[in-house]
N, C-alpha and C positions, 0 to 999 in steps of 0.2 A: 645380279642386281637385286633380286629378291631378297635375297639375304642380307644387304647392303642395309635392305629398306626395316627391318624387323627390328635391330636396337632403336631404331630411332621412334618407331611403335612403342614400346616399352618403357623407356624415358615421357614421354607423353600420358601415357596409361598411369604411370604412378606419380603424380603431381597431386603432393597431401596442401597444396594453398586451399581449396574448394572449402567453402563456408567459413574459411578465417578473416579477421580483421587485418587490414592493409597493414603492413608494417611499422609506417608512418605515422597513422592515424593513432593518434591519442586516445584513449578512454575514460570518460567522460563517469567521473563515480564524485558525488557528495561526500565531503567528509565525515558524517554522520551519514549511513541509509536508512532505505524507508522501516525496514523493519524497526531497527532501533529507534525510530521515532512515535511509530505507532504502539510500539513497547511501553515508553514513555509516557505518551497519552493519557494512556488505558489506567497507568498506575497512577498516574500523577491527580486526574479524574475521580480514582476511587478513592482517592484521600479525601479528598473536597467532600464529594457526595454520601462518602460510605457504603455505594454499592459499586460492585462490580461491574464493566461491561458488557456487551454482549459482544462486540466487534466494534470494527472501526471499517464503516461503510466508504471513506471518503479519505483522500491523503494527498494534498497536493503542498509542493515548495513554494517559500514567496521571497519575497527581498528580502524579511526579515525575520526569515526562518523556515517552520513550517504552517501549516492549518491541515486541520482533521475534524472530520465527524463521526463519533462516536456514540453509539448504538446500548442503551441502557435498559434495564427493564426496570421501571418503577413501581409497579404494582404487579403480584404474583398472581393468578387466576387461574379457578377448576372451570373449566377447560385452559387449557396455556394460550390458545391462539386468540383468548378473550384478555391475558394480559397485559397491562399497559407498558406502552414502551416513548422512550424520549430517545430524541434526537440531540448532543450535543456541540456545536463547535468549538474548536479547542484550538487557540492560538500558543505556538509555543514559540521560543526567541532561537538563535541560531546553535544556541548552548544544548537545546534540549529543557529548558526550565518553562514551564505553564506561565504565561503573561494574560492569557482571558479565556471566558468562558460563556457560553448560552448557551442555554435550550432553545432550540431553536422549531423543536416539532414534537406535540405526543400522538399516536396513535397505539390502536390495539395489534398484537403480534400478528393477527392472522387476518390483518387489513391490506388489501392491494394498495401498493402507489400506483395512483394515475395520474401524475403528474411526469411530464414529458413522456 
């Protein structure tokens, strides 16, 4: 009987489903992603302003499109963390094309947020 019972151990042991998506289940991907939006952003941004980002802090989807906040440095300063930096948001439409823009914060680079 013990031997009966060992393919059936075996079979069991090697079951590759473990951390896969159900078969069923669909996968849920935007037709543009996030990188390519934040790509977007960043470029689309520096045309407007003529300076480059620093990053793009914030990315979230909406109905009618995307929204981002984007991380700017405006003014250069000896020391860097005395630098001035702006805060962006950046609405774009579902295409990827900038529809608006603000500044929405400046602080200096090596200032903590204490906000939430």
């Amino acid at each position: 009987m013990a031997a009966a019972e060992e393919p059936a151990k075996r079979r069991t042991g090697s079951s590759r489903a473990t951390g896969r998506r159900p078969a069923g289940e669909p996968r849920h991907r935007p037709s543009k992603g996030a990188a390519w939006v934040m790509r977007t952003a960043a470029e689309q941004l520096t045309e407007l302003l003529g300076r480059a980002p620093d990053s793009v802090s914030a990315l979230k989807p909406t109905n009618d499109g995307w929204e981002a906040d984007v991380e700017v440095l405006e003014l250069e300063r000896v020391p860097d963390t005395t630098s001035v930096m702006a805060t962006y948001r950046v609405s774009l439409d579902k295409e990827g094309d900038l529809v608006a823009y603000e500044r929405t914060r400046r602080y200096t680079r090596g200032q903590i947020d204490r906000r939430g």
